[in-house]
C-alpha positions as CSV (number, residue, x, y, z in Angstrom):
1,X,-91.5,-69.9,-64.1
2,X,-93.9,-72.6,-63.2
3,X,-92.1,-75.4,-61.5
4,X,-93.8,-79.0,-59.6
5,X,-93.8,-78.1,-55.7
6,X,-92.2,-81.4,-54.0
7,X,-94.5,-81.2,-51.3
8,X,-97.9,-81.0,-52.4
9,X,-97.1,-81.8,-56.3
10,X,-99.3,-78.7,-57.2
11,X,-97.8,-75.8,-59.2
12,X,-94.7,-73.7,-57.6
13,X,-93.5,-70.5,-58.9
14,X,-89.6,-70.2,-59.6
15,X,-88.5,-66.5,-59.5
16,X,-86.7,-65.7,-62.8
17,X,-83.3,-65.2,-60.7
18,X,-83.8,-68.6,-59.6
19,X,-83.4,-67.0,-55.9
20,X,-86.7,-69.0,-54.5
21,X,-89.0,-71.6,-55.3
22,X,-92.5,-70.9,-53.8
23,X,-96.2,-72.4,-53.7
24,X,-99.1,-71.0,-52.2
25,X,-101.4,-74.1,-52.3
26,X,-98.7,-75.5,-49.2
27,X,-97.2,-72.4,-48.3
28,X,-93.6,-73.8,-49.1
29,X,-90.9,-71.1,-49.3
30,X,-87.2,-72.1,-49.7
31,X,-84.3,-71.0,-51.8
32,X,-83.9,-73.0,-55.5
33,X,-80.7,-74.6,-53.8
34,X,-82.8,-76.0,-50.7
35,X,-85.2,-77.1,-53.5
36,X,-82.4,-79.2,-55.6
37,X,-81.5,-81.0,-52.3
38,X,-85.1,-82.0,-51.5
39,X,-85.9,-82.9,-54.7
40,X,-83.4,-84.9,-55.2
41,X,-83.3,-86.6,-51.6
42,X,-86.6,-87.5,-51.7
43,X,-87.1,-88.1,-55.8
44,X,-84.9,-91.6,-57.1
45,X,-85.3,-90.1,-60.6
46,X,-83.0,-87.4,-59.6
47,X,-81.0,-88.5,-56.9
48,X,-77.8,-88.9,-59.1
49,X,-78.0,-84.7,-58.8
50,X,-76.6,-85.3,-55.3
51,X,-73.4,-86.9,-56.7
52,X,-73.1,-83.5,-59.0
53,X,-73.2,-81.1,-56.2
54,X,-71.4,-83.4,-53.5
55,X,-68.6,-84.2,-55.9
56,X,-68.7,-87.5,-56.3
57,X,-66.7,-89.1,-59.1
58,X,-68.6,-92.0,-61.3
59,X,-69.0,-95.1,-59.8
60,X,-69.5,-93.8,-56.7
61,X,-73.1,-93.3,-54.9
62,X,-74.6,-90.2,-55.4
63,X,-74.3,-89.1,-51.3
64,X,-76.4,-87.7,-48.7
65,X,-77.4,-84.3,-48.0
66,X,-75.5,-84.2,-45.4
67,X,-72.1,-84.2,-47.6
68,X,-73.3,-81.1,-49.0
69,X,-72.1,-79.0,-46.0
């Protein structure tokens, strides 16, 4: 599956097990988890994902990636 590469913002390729998210134009290679965290580090559209995975309750901030450890 095509998916946006947050690096260069060209086309990556998502393996159908959702295992690892991949782009040749930059050469970025990391697992589809790695790619939720950056995207949503570095993305304020999605930074409420953080709060999803770092189990934060409503009303509180969504976190840092380093409360995902």
């Amino acid at each position: 599956m095509k998916i946006k590469c947050p690096k260069c913002k060209g086309a990556a390729e998502l393996e159908s097990d959702f295992s690892l998210v991949k782009c040749n134009d930059c050469d970025l290679e990391m697992s589809y988890g790695e790619y939720v965290k950056y995207v949503a580090h570095n993305d304020v559209t999605y930074s409420d994902i953080l709060g999803d995975y770092a189990g934060s309750t409503e009303g509180q901030t969504a976190g840092t990636l380093d409360e995902w450890d």
